[in-house]
N, C-alpha and C positions, 0 to 999 in steps of 0.2 A: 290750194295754191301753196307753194313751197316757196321758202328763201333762201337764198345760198350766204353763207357769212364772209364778212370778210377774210382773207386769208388769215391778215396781221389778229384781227380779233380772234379767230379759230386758235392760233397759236396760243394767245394769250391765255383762252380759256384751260387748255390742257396742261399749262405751266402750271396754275393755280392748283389743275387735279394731282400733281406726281408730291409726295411726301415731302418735307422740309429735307435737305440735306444736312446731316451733323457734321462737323469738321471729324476726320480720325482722331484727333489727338482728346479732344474735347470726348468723344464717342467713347474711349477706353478708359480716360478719367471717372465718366459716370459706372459705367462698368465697375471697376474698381471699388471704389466706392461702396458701393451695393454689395461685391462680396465680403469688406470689410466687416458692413453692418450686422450681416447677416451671421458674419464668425467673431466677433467684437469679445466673447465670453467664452472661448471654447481654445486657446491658443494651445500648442502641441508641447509645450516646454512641460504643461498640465498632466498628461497623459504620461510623460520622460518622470515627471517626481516619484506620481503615484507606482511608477514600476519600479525605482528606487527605492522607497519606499518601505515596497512590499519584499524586496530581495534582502534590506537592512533586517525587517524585523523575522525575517526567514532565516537568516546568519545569527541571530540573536535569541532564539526562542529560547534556548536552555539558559541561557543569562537573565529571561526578563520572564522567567517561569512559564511558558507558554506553553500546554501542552501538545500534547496529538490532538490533528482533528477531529477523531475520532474516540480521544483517550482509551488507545485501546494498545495491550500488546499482545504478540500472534506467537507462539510455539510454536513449531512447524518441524517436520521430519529434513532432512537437507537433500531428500532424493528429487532430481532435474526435474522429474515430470508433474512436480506440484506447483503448478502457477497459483500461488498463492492470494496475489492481489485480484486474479483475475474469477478464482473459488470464491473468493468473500466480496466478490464487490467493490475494493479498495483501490485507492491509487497513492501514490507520493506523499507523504504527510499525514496522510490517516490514521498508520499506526508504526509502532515497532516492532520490527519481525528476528527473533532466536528462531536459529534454524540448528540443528544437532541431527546426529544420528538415530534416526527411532523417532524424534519427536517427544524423546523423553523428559522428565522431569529430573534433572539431578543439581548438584551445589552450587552451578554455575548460573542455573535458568532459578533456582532460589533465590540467587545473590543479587540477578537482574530482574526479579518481579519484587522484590522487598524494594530496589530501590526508587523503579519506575512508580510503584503505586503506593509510597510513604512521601515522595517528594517530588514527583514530575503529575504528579495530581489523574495516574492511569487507574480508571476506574473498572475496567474488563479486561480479562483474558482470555482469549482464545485458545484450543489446544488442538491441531492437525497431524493425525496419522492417517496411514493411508496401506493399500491394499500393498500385496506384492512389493512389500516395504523388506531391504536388502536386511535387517533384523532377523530377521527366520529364513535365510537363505543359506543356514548351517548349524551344524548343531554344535553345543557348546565344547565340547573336546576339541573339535575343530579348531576351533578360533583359539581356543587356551593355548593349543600346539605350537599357530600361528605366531601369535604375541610372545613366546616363549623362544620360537627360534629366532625372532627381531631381537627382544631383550635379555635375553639371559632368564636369571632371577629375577618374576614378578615381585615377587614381595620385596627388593630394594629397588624397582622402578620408580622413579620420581613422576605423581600423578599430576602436579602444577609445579613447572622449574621454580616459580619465582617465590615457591611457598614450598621447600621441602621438606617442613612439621608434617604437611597434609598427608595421611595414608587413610588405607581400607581399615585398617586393623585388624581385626578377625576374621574380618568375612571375606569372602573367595574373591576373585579378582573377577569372573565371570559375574557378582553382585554389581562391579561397577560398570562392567561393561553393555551388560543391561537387556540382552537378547531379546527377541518376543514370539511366542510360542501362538497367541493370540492379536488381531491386534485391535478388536471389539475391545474384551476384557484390560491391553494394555492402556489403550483410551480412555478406558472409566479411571482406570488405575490412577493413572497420570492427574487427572481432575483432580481425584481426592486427596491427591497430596499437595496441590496447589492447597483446596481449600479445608487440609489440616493443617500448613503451618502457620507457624504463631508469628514467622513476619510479614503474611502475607493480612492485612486489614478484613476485618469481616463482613465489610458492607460490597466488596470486590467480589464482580461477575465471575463466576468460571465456568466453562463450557467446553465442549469436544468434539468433534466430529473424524468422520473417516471420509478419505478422498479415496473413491474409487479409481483407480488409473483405467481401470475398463472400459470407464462411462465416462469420467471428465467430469462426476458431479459428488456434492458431498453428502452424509448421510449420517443421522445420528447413532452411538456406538449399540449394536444388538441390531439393527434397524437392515437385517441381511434379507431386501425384498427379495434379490432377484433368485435368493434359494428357497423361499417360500412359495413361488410363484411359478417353480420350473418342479416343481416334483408333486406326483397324483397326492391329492388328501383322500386320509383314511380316518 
């Protein structure tokens, strides 16, 4: 046997089933609310210092002794095809990079490694030469000839304007200008004179490599696989 409900009662019953209605106003209140709590500790002015902060003490690092990230400084040859940070690993702040021609060691990259690693607290140096390095793309008459019809008289050349005591003295102008015949052997070179001189500390890494432009990779100075590896052993 079945019973039919009353209508008014049927109604009734269904009103009771449909969910309370919030008011909007009341509804976005609670809302609110709830995301406050939920970020209560975390406000964005937070995140604004700390990048302040860190831009202050990045404007300031030479003032407040701060070294490289990496306390390191890199030698480098100045020819285009040496990505330097991207050969060592390195980015922005890591280290500091002398780039010259050759990658040589001479009075200037002395004056800058005596002061980085006495007083900027750089503990390594890096030394980067490289294949097909523009150094051995003539021979020394060349370049003498060259430099001679720019200046006149090398031996009254001024080698630093702002220092005109400074000369070669005796020795050839081609001594300064630094050629490289080798550039295995000029990489070791270069090493040992970082780590003979007397303002360089002795507890100071020094190191060298060659950057193949061939390959795109580096390799230590002697370390010539790919001509060990292309010719018959006997």
């Amino acid at each position: 046997m079945t019973f039919a409900l009353d209508p008014v009662i049927a109604a009734g019953i269904e009103v009771c089933r449909q969910p309370p209605v919030v008011p909007k106003r009341l509804s976005m209140a609670v809302s609110n609310n709830t995301v406050m709590s939920d970020h209560e500790h975390d406000h964005h002015h937070e995140h604004v210092d700390e990048s302040v902060d860190d831009r202050q003490t990045w404007a300031r690092r030479r003032r407040e002794g701060v070294p490289t990230n990496k306390q390191l400084l890199v030698i480098a040859c100045m020819d285009e095809r040496i990505p330097v940070e991207d050969a060592l690993g390195i980015e922005l702040g890591d280290a500091q990079v002398f780039r010259n021609a050759g990658g040589k060691v001479t009075d200037d990259v002395i004056r800058s490694a005596a002061l980085t690693t006495n007083f900027f607290d750089t503990e390594e140096i890096i030394i980067i030469n490289h294949t097909d390095c523009g150094m051995m793309s003539a021979p020394d008459d060349a370049v003498r000839e060259g430099l001679q019809a720019q200046a006149g008289d090398l031996d009254a050349a001024d080698l630093d304007p702002s220092l005109p005591e400074l000369n070669i003295g005796d020795a050839d102008i081609m001594d300064w200008v630094k050629m490289t015949d080798d550039i295995d052997e000029a990489c070791a070179a270069q090493v040992e004179y970082l780590r003979e001189s007397s303002l360089i500390p002795d507890d100071v890494t020094v190191s060298g490599y060659v950057y193949e432009v061939e390959s795109g990779e580096l390799r230590r100075p002697g370390d010539r696989v790919a001509e060990e590896i292309s010719e018959r052993q006997v």
